[in-house]
C-alpha positions in Angstrom: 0.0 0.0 0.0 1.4 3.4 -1.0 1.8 6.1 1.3 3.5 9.2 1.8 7.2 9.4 2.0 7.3 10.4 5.4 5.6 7.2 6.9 8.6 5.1 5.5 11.1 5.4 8.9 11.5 2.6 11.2 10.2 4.3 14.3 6.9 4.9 12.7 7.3 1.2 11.2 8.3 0.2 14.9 4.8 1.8 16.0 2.5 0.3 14.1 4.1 -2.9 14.6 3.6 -2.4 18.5 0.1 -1.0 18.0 -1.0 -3.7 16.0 0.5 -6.6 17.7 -1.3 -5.1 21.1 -4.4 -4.7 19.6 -4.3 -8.1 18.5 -3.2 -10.0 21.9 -5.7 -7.6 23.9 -9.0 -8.7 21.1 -7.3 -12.4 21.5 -7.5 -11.8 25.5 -10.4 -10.6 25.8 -12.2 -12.7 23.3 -10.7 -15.7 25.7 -11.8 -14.0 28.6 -15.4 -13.6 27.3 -16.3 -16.8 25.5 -14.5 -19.9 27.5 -14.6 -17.6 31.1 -11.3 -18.0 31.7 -9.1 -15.3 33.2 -7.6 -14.3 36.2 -6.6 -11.2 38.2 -3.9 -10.3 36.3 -5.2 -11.1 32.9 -8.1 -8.3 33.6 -4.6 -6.1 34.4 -2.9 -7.0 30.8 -6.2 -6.4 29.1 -7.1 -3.2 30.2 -4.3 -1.2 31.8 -0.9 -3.0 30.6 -1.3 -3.7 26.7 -3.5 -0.3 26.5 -0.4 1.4 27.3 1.8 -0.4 25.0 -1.3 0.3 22.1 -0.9 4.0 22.8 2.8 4.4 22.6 2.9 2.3 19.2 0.4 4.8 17.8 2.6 7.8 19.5 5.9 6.5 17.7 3.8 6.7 14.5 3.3 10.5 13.9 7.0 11.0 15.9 8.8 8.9 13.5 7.1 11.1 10.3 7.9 14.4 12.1 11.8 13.7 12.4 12.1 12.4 9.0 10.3 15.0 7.4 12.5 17.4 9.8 15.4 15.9 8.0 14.5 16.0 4.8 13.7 19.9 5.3 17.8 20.1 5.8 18.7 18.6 2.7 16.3 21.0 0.7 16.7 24.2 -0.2 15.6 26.9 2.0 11.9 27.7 1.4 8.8 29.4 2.9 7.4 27.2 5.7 3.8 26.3 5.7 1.0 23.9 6.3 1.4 20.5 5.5 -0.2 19.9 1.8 -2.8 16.9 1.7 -3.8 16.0 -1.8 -6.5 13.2 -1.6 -6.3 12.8 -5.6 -2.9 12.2 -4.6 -3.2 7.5 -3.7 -0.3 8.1 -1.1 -2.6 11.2 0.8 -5.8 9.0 0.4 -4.4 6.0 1.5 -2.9 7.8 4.3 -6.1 9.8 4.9 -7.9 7.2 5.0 -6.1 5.1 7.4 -6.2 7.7 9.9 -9.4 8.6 9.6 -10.7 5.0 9.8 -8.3 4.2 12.9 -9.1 7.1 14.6 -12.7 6.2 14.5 -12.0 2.8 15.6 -9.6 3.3 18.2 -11.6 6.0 19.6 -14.2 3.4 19.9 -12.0 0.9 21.8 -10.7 3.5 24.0 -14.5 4.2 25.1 -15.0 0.7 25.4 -11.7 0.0 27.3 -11.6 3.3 29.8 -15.6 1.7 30.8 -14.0 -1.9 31.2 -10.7 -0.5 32.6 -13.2 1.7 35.3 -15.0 -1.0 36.5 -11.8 -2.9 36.5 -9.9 -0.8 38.8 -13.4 -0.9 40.9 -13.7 -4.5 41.5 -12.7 -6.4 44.5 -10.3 -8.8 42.1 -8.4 -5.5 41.0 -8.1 -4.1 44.8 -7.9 -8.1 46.6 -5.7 -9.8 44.1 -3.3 -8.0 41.8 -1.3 -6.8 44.3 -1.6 -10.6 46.1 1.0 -10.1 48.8 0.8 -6.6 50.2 -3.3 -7.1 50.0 -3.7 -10.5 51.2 -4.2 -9.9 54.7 -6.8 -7.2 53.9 -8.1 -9.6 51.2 -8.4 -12.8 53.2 -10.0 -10.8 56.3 -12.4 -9.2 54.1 -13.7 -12.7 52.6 -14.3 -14.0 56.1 -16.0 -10.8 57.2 -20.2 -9.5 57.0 -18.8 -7.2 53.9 -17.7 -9.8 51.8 -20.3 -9.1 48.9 -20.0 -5.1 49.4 -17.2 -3.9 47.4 -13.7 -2.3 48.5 -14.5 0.8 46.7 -17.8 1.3 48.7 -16.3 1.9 51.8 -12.6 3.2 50.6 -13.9 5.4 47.7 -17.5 6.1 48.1 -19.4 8.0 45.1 -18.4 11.2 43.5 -16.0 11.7 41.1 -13.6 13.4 43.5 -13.1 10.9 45.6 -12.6 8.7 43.0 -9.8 10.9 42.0 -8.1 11.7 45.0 -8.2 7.4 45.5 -6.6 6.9 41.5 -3.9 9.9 42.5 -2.8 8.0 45.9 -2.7 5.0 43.9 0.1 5.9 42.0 2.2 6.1 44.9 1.1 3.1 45.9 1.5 1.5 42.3 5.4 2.6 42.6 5.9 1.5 46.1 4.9 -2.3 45.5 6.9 -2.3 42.1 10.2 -1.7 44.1 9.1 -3.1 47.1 9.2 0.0 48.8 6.4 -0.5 51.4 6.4 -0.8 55.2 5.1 -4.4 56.8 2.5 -4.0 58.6 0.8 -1.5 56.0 -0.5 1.3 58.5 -4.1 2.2 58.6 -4.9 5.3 56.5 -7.3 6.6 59.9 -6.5 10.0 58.8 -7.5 9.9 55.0 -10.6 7.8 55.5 -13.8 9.3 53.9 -16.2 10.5 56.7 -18.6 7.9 57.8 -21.5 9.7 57.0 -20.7 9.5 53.1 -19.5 5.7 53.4 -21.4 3.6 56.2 -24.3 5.6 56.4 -25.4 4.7 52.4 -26.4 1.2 53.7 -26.4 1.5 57.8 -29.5 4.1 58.6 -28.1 5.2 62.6 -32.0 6.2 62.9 -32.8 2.8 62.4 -30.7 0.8 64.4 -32.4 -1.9 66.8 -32.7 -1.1 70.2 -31.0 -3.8 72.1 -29.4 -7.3 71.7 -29.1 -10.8 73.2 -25.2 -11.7 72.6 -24.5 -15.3 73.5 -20.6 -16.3 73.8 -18.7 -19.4 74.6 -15.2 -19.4 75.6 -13.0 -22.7 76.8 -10.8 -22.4 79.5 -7.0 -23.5 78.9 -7.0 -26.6 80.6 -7.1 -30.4 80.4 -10.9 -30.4 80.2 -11.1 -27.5 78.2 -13.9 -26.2 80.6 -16.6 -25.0 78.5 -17.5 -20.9 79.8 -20.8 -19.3 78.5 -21.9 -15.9 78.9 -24.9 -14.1 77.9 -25.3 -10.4 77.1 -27.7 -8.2 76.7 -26.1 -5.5 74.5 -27.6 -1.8 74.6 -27.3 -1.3 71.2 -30.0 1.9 71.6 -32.4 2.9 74.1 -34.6 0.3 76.1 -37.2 1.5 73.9 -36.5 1.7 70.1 -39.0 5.0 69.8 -36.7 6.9 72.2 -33.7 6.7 69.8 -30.6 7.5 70.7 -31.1 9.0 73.9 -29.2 6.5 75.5 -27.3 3.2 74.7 -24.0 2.6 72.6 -25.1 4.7 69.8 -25.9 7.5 71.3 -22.4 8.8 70.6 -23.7 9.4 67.4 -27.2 11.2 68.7 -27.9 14.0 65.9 -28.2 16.3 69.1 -24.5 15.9 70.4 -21.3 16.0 69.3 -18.8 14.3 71.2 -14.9 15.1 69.7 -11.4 13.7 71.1 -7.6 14.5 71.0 -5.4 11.6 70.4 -1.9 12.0 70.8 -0.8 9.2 68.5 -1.3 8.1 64.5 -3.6 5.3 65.2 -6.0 7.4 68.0 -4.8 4.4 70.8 -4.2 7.0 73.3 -6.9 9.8 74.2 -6.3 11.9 76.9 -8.9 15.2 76.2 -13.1 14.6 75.4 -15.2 17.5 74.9 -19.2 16.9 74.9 -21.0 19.5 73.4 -25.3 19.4 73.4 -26.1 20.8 70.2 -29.7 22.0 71.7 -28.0 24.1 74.3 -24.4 24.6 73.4 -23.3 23.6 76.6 -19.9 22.0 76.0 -18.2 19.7 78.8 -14.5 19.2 78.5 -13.3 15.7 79.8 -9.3 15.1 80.2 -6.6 12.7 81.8 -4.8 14.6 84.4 -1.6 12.1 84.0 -1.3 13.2 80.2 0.1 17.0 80.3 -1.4 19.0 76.7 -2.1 22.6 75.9 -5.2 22.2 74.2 -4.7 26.3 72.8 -2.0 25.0 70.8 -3.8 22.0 69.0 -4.2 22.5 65.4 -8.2 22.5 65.1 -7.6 20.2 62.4 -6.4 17.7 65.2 -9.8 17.8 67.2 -11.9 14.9 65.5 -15.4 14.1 65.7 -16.3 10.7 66.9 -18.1 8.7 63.9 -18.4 5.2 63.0 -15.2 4.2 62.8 -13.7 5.3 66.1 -15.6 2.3 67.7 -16.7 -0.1 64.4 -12.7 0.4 62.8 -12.2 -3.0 61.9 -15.8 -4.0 59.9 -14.4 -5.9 57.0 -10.6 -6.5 57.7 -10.6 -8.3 61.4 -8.0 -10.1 62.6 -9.3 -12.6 65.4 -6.7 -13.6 68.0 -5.7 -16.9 68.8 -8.1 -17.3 72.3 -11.0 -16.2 69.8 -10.2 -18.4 66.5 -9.7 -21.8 68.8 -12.6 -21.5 70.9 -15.1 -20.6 68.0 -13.7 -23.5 66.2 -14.5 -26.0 69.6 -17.8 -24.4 69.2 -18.4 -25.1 65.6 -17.1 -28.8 66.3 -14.3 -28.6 64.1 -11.9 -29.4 66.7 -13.3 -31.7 69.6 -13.9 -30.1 73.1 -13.4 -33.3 74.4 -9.7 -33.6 72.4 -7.6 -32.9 76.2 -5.8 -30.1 76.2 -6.2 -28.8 72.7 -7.0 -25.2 74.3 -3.5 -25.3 76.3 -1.5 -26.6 73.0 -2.9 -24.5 70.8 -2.0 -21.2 72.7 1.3 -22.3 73.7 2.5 -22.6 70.0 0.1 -20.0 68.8 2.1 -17.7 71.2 5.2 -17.6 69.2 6.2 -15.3 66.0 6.5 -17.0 63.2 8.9 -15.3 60.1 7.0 -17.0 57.6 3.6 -19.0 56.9 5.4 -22.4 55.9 7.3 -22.6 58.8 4.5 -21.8 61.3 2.7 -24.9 59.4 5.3 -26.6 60.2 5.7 -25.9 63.5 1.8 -26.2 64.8 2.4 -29.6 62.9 5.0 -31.0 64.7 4.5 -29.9 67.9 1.0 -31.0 67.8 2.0 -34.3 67.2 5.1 -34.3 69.4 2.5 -32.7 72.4 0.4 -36.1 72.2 2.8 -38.4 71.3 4.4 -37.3 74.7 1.8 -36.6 77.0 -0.9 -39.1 75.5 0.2 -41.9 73.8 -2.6 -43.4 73.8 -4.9 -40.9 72.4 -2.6 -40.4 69.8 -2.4 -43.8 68.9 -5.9 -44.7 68.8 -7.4 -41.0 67.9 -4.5 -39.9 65.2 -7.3 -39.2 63.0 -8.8 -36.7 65.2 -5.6 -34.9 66.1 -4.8 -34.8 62.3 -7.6 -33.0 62.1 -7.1 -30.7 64.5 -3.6 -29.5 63.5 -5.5 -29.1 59.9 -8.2 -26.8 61.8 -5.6 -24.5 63.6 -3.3 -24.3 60.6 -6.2 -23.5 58.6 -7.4 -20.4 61.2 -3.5 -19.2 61.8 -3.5 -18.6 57.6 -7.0 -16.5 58.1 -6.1 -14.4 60.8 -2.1 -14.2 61.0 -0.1 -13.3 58.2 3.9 -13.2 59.0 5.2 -12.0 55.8 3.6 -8.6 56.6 3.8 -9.0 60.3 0.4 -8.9 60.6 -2.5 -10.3 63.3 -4.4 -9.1 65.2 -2.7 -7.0 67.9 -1.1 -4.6 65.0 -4.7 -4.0 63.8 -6.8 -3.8 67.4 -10.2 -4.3 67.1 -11.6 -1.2 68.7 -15.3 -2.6 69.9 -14.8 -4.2 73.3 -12.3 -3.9 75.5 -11.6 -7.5 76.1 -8.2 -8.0 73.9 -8.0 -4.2 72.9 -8.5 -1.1 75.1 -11.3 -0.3 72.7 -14.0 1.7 74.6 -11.3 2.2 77.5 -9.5 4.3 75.7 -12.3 7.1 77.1 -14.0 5.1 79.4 -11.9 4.7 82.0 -12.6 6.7 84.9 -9.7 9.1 84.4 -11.1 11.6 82.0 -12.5 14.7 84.7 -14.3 17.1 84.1 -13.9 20.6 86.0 -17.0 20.0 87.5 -15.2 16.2 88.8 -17.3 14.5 86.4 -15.6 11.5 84.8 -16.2 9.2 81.9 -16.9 6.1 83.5 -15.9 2.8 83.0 -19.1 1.1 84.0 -19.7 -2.0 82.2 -23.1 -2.3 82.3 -23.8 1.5 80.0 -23.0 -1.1 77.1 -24.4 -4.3 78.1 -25.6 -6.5 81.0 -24.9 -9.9 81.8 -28.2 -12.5 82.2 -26.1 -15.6 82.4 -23.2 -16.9 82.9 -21.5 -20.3 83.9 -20.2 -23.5 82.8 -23.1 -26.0 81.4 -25.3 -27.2 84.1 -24.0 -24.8 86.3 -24.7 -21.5 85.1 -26.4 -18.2 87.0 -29.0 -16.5 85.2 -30.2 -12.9 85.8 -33.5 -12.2 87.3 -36.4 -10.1 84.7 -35.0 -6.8 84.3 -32.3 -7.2 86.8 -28.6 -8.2 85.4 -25.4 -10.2 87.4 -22.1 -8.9 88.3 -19.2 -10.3 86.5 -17.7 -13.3 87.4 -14.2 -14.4 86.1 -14.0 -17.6 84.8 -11.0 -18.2 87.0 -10.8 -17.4 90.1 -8.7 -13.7 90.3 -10.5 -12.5 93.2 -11.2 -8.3 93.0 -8.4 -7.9 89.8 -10.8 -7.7 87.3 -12.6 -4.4 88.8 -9.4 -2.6 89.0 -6.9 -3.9 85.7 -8.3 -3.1 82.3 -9.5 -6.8 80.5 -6.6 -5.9 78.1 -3.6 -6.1 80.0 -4.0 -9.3 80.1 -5.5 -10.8 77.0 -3.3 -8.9 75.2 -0.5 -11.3 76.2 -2.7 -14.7 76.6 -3.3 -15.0 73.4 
């Protein structure tokens, strides 16, 4: 086919050649991807980001490669006017030329609509955030499978709508892009807390606060770390709302979110662990109570106002798709579920003891919970490993299975670098304010009360529980014997080490 003069370079040969051979393998991909539905995370990433590129510097090199050599030829010619190009469709190298662009342009304007839709959704979809960038996200990834969001997508909560969001999200990526192509990342991967989206604009599209249910039965059983594995239950009435759901959020758990009040906090670290100054303010009135630590020294005049947040959502619910249950929590639900066999001595007591340890890798912990698993029964009950192998294969299987959901060594991740801020039991959580130390200047405090959340109605092992009379509710009772402890040392301080 005849063409201009112009077009006969090798760069402009070299980006056709490129253009051409991209379009092919991205039609071939996706043509593949479509009709046999067959694809992966990474083939989406070839089809619409990768080979796109590589498309749109082969058509770049075209009109580059005509421009230097008609710059060249310009030098070897004898000075003349300069002017616009001359196009002469009567002229079979012009037309063919003309054509050819105008043709291609049309087409590949076409794709680009289609592909910047397929590459938008793309870039939207769990796969895209979950799975292309498989070992930085597959703590966040695995958590979120296991977790009530698992059929919301990332972008839902991360992004939200509106285009500028979108934006700002696409912009930080970049960054983000670069820093897992070098490997230039931190392990664990701190929490963004302070470029979040406001709750309001993310949460609050699905969870309606005004229609929240007004309490909650919670029923919980835990196993106690010893040869019987001593089944503990506990029930909980949690005060989700008000006793009555017409009265709203007047009082309960959510009233920290009452329309009428506004409660903001000070923290004095990245990840909002450690408040020391509260300020109440009723929106009806005005009045405004100021609540702080006497033990933490600050000069609230010279915090940024910027630093002052408002409590939403996700100072108490900061973990909803991506929590990382600890070891206590993972073993007993799986004794509840059956998995492992409550009646398997000492499971509870071997489980923590090797679940206690760091492990610098996934293989090797597998290894480890395998061996010492065997090597536990083999030693201490020979018989029950030689006539219930079965049953203690199955158990290593269970706990190896739960450490790979909830532990993730390769980015030094579990659950005590993430704390799960409802409760208090492994994290501070709601202690972090309520914890009779924040005063007021009238020598009002922020108590610590446990039963402003939720009040116990039973508790005991099987056969031998308590239960709570009506409206009335029980006092706490460890299930071992501590004496007064648990009134004065925060639940945390030592769950946090128990594992």
């Amino acid at each position: 086919m005849k063409l201009p003069r112009s077009f006969n370079n090798w760069t402009s040969l070299m980006g056709a050649i490129i253009a051409l051979v991209s379009l092919f393998i991205i039609v071939f991909l996706f043509l593949v991807s479509v009709i046999f539905d067959q694809g992966s995370s990474y083939l989406g990433l070839f089809i619409y980001i990768i080979l796109p590129a590589f498309l749109v510097i082969g058509l770049i090199l075209i009109p580059i490669g005509t421009f230097v050599k008609k710059k060249r030829e310009k030098k070897k010619e004898p000075a003349h006017k300069s002017g616009w190009p001359k196009i002469d469709l009567n002229d079979k190298r012009y037309r063919n030329a003309f054509f050819i662009f105008t043709f291609g342009t049309v087409i590949f304007l076409m794709l680009s609509a289609i592909g910047s839709y397929e590459a938008y959704h793309y870039t939207e979809s769990v796969e895209f955030c979950g799975k292309v960038c498989h070992k930085v996200m597959k703590p966040e990834y695995v958590a979120y499978q296991e977790s009530p969001h698992a059929r919301v997508a990332c972008v839902d909560c991360h992004v939200g709508p509106g285009a500028d969001w979108y934006v700002k999200s696409k912009m930080s990526g970049l960054y983000q892009v670069y820093a897992v192509t070098t490997g230039n990342y931190p392990k664990p991967i701190p929490t963004p807390v302070r470029n979040l989206r406001p709750a309001r604009e993310t949460c609050e599209e699905c969870h309606w606060p005004e229609q929240f249910y007004s309490r909650k039965l919670q029923y919980r059983k835990h196993y106690i770390a010893n040869t019987e594995n001593t089944e503990w239950d506990i029930s909980m009435q949690m005060k989700i709302g008000s006793n009555y759901e017409a009265l709203g959020f007047k009082e309960g758990i959510h009233w920290h979110i009452n329309p009428d009040v506004k409660i903001e906090y000070y923290a004095t670290d990245r990840e909002r662990e450690n408040i020391p100054w509260v300020r109440y303010t009723d929106l009806k009135t005005g009045k405004s109570v100021v609540y702080q630590d006497p033990d933490t020294s600050i000069d609230i005049s010279k915090i940024n106002q910027s630093e002052i947040r408002v409590m939403d959502c996700m100072d108490c619910h900061n973990r909803p798709s991506h929590k990382y249950h600890p070891p206590q929590e993972f073993v007993d639900n799986a004794i509840t579920a059956g998995r492992i066999p409550k009646d398997l001595p000492d499971i509870k007591v071997a489980a923590m003891d090797i679940l206690n340890n760091d492990f610098p890798t996934t293989d090797s912990a597998m290894e480890y919970i395998e061996q010492e698993i065997r090597f536990y029964y083999e030693f201490l009950y020979p018989d029950i490993y030689d006539t219930n192998k079965a049953v203690i294969e199955n158990a290593i299987a269970v706990l190896q299975e739960e450490f790979k959901k909830n532990i993730f060594p390769e980015m030094k991740v579990k659950w005590d670098v993430y704390p799960d801020h409802i409760g208090h039991l492994n994290t501070e959580g709601c202690v972090r304010c309520h914890n009779d130390k924040h005063i007021s200047k009238g020598n009002r405090v922020i108590s610590r009360d446990c039963n402003l959340c939720h009040e116990i109605k039973a508790q005991g092992t099987p056969g031998n529980k308590e239960y709570a009379m009506a409206e009335e509710s029980l006092e706490f009772r460890h299930p071992v014997d501590i004496g007064e402890e648990w009134k004065t040392t925060y639940c945390a301080e030592c769950h946090r080490d128990l594992y």
